[in-house]
CHARMM-style PDB file with segment names, atoms N, HN, CA, C and O in Angstrom:
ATOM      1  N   UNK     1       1.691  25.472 -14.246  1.00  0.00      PROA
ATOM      2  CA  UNK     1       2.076  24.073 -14.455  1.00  0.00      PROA
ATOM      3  C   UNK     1       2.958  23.562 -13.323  1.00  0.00      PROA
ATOM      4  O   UNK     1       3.000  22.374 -13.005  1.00  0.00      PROA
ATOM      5  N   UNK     2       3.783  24.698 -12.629  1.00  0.00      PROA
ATOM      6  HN  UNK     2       3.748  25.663 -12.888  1.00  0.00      PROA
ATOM      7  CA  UNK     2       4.745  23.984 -11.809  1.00  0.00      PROA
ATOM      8  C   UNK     2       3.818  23.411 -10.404  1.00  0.00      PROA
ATOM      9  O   UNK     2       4.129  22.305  -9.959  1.00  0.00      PROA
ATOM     10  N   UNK     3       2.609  24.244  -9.686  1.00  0.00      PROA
ATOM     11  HN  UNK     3       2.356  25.141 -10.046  1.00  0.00      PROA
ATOM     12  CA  UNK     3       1.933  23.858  -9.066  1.00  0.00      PROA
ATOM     13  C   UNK     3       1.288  22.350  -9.362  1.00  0.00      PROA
ATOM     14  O   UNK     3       0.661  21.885  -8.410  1.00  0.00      PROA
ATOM     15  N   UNK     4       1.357  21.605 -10.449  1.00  0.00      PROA
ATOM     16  HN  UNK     4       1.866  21.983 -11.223  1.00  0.00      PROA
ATOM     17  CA  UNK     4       0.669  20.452 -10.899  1.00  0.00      PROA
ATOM     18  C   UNK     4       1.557  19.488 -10.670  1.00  0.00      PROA
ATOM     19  O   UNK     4       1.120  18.350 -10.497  1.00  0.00      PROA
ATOM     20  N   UNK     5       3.017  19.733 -10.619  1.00  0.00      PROA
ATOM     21  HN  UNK     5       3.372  20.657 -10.759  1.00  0.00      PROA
ATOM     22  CA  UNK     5       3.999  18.971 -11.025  1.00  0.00      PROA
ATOM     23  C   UNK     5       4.953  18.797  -9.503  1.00  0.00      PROA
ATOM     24  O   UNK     5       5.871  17.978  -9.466  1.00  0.00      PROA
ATOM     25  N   UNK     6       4.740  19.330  -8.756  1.00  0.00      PROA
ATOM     26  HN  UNK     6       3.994  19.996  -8.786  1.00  0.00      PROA
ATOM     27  CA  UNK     6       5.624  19.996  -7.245  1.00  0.00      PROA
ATOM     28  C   UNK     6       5.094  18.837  -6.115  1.00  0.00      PROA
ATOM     29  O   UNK     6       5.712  18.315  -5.187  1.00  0.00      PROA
ATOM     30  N   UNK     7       3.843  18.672  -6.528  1.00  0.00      PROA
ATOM     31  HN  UNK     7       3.341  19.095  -7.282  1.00  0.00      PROA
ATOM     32  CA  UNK     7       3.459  18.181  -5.378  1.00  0.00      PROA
ATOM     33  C   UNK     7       3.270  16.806  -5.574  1.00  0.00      PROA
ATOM     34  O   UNK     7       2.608  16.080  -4.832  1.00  0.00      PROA
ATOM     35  N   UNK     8       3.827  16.485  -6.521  1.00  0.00      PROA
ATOM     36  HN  UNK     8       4.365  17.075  -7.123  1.00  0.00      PROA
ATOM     37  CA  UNK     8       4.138  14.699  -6.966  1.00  0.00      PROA
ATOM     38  C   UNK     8       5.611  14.676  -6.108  1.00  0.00      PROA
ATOM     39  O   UNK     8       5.756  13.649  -5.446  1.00  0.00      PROA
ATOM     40  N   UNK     9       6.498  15.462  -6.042  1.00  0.00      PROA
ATOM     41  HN  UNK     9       6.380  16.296  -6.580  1.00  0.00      PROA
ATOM     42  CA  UNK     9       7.829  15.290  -6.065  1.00  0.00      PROA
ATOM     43  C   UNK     9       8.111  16.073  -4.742  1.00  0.00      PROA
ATOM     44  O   UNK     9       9.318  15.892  -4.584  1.00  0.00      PROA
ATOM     45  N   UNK    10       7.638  16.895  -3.633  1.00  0.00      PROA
ATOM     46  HN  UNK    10       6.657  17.042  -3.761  1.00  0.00      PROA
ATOM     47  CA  UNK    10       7.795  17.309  -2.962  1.00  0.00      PROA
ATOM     48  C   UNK    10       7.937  16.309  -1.598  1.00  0.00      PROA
ATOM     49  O   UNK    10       7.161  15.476  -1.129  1.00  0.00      PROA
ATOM     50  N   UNK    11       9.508  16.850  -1.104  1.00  0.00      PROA
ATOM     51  HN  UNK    11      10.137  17.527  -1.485  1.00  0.00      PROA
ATOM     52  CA  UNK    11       9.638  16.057   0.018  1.00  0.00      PROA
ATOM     53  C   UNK    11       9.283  16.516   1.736  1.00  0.00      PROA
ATOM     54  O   UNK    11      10.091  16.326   2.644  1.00  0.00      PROA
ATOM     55  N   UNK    12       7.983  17.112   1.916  1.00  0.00      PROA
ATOM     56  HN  UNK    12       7.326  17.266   1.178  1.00  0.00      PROA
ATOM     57  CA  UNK    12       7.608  17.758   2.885  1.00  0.00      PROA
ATOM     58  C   UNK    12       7.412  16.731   3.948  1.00  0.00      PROA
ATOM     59  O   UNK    12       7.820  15.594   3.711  1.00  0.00      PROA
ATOM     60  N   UNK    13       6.967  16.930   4.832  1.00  0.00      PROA
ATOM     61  HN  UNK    13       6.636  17.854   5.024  1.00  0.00      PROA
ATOM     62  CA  UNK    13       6.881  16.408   6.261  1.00  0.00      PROA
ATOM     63  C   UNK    13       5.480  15.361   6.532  1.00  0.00      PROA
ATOM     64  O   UNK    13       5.318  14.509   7.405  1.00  0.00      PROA
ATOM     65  N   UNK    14       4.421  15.871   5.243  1.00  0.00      PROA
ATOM     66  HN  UNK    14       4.552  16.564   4.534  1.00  0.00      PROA
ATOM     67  CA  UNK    14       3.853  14.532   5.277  1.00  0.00      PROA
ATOM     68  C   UNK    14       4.074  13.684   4.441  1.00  0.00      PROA
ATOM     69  O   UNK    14       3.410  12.654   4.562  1.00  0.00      PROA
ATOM     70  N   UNK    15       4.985  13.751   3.376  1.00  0.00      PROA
ATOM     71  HN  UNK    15       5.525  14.587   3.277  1.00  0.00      PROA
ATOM     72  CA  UNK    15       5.501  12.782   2.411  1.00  0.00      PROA
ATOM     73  C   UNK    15       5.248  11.382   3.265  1.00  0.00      PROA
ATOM     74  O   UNK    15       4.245  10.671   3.324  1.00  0.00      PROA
ATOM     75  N   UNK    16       6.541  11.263   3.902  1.00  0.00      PROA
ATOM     76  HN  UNK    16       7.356  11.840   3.854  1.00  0.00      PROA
ATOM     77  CA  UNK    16       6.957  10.523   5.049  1.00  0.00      PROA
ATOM     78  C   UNK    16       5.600   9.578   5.608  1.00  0.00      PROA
ATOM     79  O   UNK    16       5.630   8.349   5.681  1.00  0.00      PROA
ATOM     80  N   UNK    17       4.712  10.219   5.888  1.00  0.00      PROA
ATOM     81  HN  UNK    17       4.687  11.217   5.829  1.00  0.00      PROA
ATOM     82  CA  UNK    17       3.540   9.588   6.588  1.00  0.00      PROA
ATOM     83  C   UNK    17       2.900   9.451   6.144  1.00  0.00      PROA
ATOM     84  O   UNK    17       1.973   9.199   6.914  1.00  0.00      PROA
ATOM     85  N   UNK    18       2.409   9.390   4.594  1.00  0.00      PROA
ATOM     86  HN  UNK    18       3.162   9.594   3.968  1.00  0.00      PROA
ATOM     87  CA  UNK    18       1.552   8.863   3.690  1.00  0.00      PROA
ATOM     88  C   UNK    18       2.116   7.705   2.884  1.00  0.00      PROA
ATOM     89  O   UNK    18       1.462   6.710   2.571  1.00  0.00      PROA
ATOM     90  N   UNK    19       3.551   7.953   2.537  1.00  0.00      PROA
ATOM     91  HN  UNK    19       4.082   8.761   2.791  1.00  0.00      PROA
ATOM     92  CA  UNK    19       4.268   7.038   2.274  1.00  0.00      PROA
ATOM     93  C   UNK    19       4.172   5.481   3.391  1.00  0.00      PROA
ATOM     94  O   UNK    19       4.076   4.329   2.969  1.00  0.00      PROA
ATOM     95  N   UNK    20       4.230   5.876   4.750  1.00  0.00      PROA
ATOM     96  HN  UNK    20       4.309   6.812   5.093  1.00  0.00      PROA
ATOM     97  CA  UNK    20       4.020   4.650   5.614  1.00  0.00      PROA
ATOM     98  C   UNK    20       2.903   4.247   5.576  1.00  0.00      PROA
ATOM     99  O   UNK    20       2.698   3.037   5.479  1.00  0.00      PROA
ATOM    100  N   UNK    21       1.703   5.307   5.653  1.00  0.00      PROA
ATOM    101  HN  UNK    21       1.869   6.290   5.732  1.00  0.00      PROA
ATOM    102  CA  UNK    21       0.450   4.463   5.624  1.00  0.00      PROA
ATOM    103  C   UNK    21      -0.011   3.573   4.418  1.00  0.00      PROA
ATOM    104  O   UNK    21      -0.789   2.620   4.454  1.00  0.00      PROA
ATOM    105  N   UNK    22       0.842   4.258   3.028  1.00  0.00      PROA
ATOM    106  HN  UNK    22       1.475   5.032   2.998  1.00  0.00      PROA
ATOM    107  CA  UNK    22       0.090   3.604   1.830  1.00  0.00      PROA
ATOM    108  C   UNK    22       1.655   2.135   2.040  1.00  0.00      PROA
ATOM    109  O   UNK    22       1.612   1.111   1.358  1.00  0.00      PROA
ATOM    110  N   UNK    23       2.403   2.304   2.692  1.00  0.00      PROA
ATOM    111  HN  UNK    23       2.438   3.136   3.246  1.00  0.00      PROA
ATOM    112  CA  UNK    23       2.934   1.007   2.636  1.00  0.00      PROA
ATOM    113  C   UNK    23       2.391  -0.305   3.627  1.00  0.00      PROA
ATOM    114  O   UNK    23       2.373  -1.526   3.473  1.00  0.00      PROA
ATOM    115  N   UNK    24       1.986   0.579   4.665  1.00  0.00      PROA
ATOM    116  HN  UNK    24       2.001   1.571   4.791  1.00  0.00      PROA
ATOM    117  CA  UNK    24       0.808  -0.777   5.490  1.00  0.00      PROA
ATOM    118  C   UNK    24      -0.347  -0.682   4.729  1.00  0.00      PROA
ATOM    119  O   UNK    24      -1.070  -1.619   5.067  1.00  0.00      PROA
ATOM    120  N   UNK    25      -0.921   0.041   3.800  1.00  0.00      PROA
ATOM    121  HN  UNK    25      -0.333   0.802   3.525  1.00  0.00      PROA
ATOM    122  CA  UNK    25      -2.280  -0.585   3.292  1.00  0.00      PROA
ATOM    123  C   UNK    25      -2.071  -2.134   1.816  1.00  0.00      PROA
ATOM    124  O   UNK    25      -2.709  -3.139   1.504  1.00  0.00      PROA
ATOM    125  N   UNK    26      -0.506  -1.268   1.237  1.00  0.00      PROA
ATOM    126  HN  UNK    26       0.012  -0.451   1.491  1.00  0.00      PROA
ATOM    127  CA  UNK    26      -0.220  -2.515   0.474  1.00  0.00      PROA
ATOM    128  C   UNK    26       0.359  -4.131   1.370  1.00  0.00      PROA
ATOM    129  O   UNK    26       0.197  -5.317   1.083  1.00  0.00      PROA
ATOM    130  N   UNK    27       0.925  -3.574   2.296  1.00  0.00      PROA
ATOM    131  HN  UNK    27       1.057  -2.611   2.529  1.00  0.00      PROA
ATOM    132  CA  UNK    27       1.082  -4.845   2.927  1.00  0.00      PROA
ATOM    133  C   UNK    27      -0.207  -5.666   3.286  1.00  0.00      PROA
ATOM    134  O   UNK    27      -0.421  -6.852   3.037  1.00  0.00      PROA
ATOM    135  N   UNK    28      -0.754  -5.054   3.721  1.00  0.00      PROA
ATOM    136  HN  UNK    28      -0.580  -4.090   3.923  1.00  0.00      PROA
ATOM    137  CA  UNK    28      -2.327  -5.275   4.219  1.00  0.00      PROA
ATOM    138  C   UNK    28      -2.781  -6.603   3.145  1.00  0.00      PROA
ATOM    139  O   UNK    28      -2.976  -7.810   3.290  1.00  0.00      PROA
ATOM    140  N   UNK    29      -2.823  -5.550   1.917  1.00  0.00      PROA
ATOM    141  HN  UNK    29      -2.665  -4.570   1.799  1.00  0.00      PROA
ATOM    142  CA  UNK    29      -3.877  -6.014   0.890  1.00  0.00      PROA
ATOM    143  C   UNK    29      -3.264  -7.725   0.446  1.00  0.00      PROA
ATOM    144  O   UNK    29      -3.897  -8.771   0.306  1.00  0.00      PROA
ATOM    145  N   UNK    30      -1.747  -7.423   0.314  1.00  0.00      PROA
ATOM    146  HN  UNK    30      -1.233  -6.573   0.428  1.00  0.00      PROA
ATOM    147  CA  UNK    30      -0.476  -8.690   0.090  1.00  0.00      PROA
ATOM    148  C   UNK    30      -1.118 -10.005   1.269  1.00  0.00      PROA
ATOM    149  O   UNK    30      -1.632 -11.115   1.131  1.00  0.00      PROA
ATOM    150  N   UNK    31      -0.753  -9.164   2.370  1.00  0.00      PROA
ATOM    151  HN  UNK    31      -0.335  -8.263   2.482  1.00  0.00      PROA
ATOM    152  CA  UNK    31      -1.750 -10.377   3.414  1.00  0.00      PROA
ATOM    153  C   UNK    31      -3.334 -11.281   3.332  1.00  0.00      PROA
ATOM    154  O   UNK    31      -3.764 -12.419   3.519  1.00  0.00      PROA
ATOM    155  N   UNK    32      -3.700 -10.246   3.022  1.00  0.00      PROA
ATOM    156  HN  UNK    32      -3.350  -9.321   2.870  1.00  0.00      PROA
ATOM    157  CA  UNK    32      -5.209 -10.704   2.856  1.00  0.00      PROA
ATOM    158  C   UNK    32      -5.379 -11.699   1.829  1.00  0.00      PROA
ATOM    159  O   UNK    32      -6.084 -12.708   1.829  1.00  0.00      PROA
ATOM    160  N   UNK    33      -4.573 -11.213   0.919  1.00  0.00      PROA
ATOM    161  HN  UNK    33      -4.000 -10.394   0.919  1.00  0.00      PROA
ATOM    162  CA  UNK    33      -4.526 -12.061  -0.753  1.00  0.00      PROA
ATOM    163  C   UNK    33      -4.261 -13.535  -0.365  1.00  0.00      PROA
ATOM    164  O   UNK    33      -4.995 -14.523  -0.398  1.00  0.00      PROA
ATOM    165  N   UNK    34      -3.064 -13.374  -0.012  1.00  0.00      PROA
ATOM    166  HN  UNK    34      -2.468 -12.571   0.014  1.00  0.00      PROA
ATOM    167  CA  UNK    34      -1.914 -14.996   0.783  1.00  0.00      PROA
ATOM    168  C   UNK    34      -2.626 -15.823   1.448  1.00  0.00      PROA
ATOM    169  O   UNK    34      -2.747 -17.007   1.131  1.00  0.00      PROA
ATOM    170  N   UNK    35      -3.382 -15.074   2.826  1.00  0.00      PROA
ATOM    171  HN  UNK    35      -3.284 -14.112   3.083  1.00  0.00      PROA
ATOM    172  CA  UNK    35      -4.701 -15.312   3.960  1.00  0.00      PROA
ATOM    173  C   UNK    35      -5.468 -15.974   2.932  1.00  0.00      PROA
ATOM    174  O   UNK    35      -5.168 -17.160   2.790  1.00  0.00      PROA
ATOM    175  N   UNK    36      -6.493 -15.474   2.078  1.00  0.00      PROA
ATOM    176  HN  UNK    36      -6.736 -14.511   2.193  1.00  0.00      PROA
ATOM    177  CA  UNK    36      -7.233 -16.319   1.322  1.00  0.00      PROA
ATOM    178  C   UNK    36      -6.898 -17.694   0.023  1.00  0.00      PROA
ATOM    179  O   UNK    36      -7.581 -18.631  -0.391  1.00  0.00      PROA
ATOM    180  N   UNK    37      -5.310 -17.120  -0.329  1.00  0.00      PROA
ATOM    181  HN  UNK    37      -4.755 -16.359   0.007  1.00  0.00      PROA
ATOM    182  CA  UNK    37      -4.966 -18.230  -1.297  1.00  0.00      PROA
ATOM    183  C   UNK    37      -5.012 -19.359  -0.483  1.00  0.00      PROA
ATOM    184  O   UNK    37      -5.197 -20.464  -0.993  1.00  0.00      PROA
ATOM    185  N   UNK    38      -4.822 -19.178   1.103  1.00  0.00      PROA
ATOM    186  HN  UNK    38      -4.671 -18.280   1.517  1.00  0.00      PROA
ATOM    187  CA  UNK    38      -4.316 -20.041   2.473  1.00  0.00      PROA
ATOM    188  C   UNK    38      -5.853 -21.021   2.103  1.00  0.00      PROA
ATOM    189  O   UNK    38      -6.014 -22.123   1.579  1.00  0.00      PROA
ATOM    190  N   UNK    39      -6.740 -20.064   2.629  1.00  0.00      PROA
ATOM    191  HN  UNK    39      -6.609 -19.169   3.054  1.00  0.00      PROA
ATOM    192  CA  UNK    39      -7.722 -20.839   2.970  1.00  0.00      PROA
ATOM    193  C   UNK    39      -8.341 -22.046   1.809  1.00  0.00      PROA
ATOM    194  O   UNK    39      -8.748 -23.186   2.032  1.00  0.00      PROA
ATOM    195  N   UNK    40      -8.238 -21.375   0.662  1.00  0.00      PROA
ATOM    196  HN  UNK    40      -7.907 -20.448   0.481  1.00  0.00      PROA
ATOM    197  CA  UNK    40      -9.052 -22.281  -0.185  1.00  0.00      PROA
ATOM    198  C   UNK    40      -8.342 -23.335  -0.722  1.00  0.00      PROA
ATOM    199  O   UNK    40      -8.822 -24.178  -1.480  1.00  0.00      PROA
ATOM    200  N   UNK    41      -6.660 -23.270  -0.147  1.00  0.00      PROA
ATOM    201  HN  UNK    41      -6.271 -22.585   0.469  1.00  0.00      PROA
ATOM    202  CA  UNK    41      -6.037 -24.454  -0.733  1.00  0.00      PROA
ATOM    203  C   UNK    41      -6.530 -25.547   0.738  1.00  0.00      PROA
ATOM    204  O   UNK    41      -6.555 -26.777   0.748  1.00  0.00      PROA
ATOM    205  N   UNK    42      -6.916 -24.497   1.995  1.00  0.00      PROA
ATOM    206  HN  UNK    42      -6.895 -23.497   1.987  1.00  0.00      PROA
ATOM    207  CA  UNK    42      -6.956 -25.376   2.736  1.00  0.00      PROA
ATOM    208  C   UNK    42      -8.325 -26.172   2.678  1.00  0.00      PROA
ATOM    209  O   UNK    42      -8.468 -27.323   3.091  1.00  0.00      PROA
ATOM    210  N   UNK    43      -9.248 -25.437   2.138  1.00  0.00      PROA
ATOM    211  HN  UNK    43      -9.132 -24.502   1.803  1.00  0.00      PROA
ATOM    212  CA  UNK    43     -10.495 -25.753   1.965  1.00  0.00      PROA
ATOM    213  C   UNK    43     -10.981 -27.196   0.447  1.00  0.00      PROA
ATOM    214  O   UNK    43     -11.928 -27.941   0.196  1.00  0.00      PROA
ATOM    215  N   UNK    44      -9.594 -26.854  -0.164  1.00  0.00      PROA
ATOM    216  HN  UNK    44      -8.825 -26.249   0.040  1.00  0.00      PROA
ATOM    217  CA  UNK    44      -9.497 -27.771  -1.453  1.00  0.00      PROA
ATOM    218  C   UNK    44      -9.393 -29.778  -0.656  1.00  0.00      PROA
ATOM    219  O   UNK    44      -9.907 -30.865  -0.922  1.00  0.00      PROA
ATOM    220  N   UNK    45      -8.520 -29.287   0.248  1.00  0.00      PROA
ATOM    221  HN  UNK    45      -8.103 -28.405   0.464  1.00  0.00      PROA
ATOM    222  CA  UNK    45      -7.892 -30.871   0.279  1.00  0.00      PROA
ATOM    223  C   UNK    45      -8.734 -31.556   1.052  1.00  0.00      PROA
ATOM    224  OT1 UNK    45      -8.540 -32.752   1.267  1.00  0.00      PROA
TER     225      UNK     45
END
């Protein structure tokens, strides 16, 4: 069980760099969202 549970919580050396990439993919996604709310209000008027 501890093998199941370790590697949620483990602060190893790629923590760090998965942590950054999954924070530019949420930024990403935040952008894209905004980008399109952009367009169709621009596309509304």
């Amino acid at each position: 069980m501890k093998s199941l549970i370790l590697p949620l919580y483990s602060h190893g050396n790629g923590t760090i760099i998965m942590i950054g990439i999954f924070s530019l993919v949420v930024i990403g996604l935040v952008v894209a969202v905004l980008l399109m709310m952009g367009n169709s209000k621009n596309k509304k008027d």
